[in-house]
N, C-alpha and C positions, 0 to 999 in steps of 0.2 A: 085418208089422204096423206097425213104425214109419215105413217109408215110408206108407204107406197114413193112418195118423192125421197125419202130417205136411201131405198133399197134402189130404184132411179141412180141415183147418184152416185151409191156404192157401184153399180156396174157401169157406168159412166168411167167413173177415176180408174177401176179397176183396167177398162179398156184402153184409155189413155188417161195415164196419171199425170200431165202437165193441162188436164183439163180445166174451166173453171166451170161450176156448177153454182145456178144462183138460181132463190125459188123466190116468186113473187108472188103475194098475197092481197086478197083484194085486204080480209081484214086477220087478225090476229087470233085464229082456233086454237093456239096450241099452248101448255101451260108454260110458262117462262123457266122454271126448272125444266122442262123436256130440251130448254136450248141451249144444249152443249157443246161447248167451243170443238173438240173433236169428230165432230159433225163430219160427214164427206161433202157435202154443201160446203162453197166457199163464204157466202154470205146471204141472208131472207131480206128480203124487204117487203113492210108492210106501207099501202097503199091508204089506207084510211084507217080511223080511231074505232068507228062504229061504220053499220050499213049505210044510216039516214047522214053521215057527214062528207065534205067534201073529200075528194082525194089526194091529199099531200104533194103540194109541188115540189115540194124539195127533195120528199122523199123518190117522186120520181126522177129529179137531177140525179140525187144521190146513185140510184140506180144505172145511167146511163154516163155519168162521171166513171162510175165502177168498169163499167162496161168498155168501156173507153181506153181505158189505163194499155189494158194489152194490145189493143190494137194500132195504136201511139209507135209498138214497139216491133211492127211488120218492118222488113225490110224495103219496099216500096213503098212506102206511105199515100206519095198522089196517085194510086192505084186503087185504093180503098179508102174510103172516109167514112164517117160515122155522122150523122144517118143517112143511108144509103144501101147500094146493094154493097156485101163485104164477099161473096164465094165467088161471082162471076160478076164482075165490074163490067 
């Protein structure tokens, strides 16, 4: 899976390079040295510690704060808001 969203995201940026590419996990598979800052992913967010534990609230603020940043920065703003519909208001 993490090749697979890694190669995702290479042809993602490739297509459009002002894209943002964020991968969200329910828990953490991947070795903490495989997570290299020049990544084509802009940023992962992990959603829990383990299976049996709750799912991080903050982590999913953190997530939607993120998410947020660019959309802040549309030209219309009361046209789109977050959460909501953002392609066809």
């Amino acid at each position: 899976m993490w090749n697979e969203a890694q190669f995702t995201a290479q042809l993602i940026k490739r297509g459009n390079p002002t894209s943002s590419v964020y991968l969200i996990a329910e828990t953490n598979q991947v070795a903490i040295d495989a997570l290299i800052p020049e990544s084509p992913r802009d940023e992962m967010f992990i959603l829990r510690e383990k299976n049996d534990k709750e799912i991080d609230k903050q982590a999913v603020f953190d997530f939607f704060s993120e998410v947020k940043k660019p959309l802040q920065k549309i030209r219309n703003p009361s046209l789109r808001k977050a959460p909501g519909k953002l392609l066809h208001p």
